[in-house]
ZAMARGU-4260 file (C-alpha; in steps of 0.2 Angstrom, whole numbers, plus 5000, padded with zeros to 4 digits):
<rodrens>
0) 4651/5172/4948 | 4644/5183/4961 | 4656/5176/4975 | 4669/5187/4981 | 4687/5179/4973
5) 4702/5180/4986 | 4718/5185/4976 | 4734/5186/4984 | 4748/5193/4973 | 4767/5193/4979
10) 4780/5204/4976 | 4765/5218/4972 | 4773/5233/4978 | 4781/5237/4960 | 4783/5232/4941
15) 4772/5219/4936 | 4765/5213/4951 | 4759/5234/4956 | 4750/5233/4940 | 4740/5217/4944
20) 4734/5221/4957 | 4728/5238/4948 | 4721/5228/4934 | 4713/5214/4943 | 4705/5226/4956
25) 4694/5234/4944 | 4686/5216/4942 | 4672/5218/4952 | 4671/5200/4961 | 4690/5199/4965
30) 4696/5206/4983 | 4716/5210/4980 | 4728/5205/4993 | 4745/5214/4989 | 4760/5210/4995
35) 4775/5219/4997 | 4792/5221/5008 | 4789/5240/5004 | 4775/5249/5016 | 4778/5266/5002
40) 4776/5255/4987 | 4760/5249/4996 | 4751/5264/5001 | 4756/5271/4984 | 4746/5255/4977
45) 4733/5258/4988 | 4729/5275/4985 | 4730/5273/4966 | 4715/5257/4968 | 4705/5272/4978
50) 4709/5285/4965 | 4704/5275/4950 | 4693/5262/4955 | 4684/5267/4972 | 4690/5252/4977
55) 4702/5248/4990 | 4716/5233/4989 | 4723/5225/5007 | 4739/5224/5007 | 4753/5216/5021
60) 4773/5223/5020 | 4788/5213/5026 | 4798/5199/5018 | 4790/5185/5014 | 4805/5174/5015
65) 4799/5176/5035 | 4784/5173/5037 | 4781/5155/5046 | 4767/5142/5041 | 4759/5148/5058
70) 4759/5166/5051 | 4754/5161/5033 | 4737/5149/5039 | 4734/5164/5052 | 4734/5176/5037
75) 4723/5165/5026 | 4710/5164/5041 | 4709/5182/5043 | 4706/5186/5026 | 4694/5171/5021
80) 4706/5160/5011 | 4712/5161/4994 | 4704/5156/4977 | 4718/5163/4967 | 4736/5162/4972
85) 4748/5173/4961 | 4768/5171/4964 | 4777/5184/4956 | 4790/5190/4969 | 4806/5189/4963
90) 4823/5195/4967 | 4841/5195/4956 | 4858/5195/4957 | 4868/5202/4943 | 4887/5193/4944
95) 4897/5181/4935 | 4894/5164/4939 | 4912/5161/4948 | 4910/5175/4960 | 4891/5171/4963
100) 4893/5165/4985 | 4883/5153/4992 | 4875/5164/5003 | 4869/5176/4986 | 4864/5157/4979
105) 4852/5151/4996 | 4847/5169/4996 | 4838/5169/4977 | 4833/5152/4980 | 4824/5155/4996
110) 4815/5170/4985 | 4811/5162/4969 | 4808/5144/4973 | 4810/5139/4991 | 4796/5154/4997
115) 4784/5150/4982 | 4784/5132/4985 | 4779/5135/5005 | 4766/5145/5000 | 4758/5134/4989
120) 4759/5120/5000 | 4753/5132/5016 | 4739/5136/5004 | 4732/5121/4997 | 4722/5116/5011
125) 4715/5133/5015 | 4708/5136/4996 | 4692/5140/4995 | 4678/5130/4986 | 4678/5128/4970
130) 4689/5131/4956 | 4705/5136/4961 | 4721/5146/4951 | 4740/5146/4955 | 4750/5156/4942
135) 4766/5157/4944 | 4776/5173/4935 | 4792/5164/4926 | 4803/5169/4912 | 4805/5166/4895
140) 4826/5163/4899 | 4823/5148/4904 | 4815/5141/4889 | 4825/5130/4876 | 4828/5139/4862
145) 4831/5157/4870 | 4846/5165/4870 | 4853/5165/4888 | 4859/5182/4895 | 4876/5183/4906
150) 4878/5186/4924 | 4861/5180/4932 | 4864/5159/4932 | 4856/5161/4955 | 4842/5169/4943
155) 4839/5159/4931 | 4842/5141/4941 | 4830/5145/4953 | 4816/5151/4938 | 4821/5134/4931
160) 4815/5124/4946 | 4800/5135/4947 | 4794/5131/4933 | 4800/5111/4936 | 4787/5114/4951
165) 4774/5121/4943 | 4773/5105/4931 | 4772/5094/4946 | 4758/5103/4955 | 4748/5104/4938
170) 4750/5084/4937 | 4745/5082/4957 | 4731/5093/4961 | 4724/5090/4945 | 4710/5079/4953
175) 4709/5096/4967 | 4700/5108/4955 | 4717/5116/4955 | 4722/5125/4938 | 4741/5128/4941
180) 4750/5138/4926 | 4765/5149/4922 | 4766/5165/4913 | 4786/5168/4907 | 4789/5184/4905
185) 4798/5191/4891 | 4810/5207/4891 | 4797/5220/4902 | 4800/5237/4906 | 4804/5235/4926
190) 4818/5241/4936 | 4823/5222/4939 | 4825/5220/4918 | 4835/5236/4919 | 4848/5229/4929
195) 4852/5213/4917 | 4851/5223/4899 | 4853/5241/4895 | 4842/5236/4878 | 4825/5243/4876
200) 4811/5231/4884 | 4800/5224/4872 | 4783/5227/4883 | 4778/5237/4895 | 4770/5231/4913
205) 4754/5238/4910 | 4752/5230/4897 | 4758/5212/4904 | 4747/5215/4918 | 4734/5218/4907
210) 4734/5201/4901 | 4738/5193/4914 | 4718/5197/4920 | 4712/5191/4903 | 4721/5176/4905
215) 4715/5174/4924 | 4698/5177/4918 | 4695/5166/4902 | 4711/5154/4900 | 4717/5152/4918
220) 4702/5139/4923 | 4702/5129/4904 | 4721/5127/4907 | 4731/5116/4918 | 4750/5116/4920
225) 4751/5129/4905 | 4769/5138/4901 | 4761/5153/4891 | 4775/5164/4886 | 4770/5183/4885
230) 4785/5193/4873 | 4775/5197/4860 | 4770/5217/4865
</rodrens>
């Protein structure tokens, strides 16, 4: 592909999504749009691309539980649209379920499920020709079969519907060229994981990141409406 691939990533200004965008930046047909409420985090991002790569990423601070359809569509414009649509931004509360508010609750899910599925549906007219990638960054803790973890239910419900949606847009955009998948994270070494368990993470974001472009780049446009889990570092 000699085109020049749009790839937005949320929540890029540290962990996982900081190391995506490193990552995919060194492929030489992707233009990285990094996202971030943190200007530091993103000038630290953006020096690193230069440093390693020669290669700048773009990047746009703020929250993005702000910004407006208008906003989004005007962004989209200016850049040249989007071919791959990465939603890993995340946020967490850490407190028993009977003293979880319902401010604490609207506020993970206007994060974690509510601002994903705007974007998405802000987006989908403005994708570019050809095949097109969402991936959504989920979590293993929502899976049957894994051992669920105390104090994070805001956390985990709104992952849980995250991944409900990603299921429905694979079955409905299908006929798009859309390839709409999920990687569920395991236990990764981040600041957001430190907060829930004081046990040693199983894999590193580097690492993670590092798959996430192989998958991007060989599984992502065979696949559609895949749940690949990722623990196995």
């Amino acid at each position: 592909m000699n085109n020049v691939m749009k790839c937005i990533i949320t929540g890029a200004g540290k962990g996982v999504g900081f190391e995506m965008a490193l990552a995919l930046n060194k492929v030489n047909n992707y233009e990285i749009h990094a996202l971030s409420r943190s200007k530091d985090d993103l000038l630290h991002l953006k020096e690193l691309a230069i440093k390693n790569d020669n290669k700048s990423i773009y990047t746009l601070s703020g929250d993005i539980n702000d910004i407006t359809q208008q906003q989004w569509e005007a962004y989209l414009r200016e850049i040249g649209g989007v071919d791959i649509l990465i939603l890993n931004a995340a946020e967490l509360i850490v407190k028993p379920l009977s003293e979880t508010t319902n401010d604490e609750w609207q506020r993970i899910f206007k994060t974690n499920f509510w601002t994903p599925l705007n974007f998405i549906n802000w987006s989908i007219p403005m994708f570019n020709k050809g095949p097109k990638q969402i991936l959504i960054i989920g979590t293993i803790g929502v899976l049957p079969n894994f051992k669920q973890l105390p104090n994070i239910a805001a956390y985990l419900a709104s992952k849980a519907a995250l991944h409900c949606l990603l299921e429905s847009y694979a079955v409905e955009l299908k006929d798009l060229n859309f390839h709409c998948n999920l990687i569920a994270l395991g236990s990764t070494d981040t600041r957001m994981s430190a907060q829930v368990t004081q046990t040693a993470a199983k894999q590193s974001p580097q690492k993670v990141a590092l798959y996430i472009k192989d998958y991007l780049l060989n599984e992502g446009l065979n696949n559609n409406g895949e749940i690949k889990i990722v623990n196995q570092f």
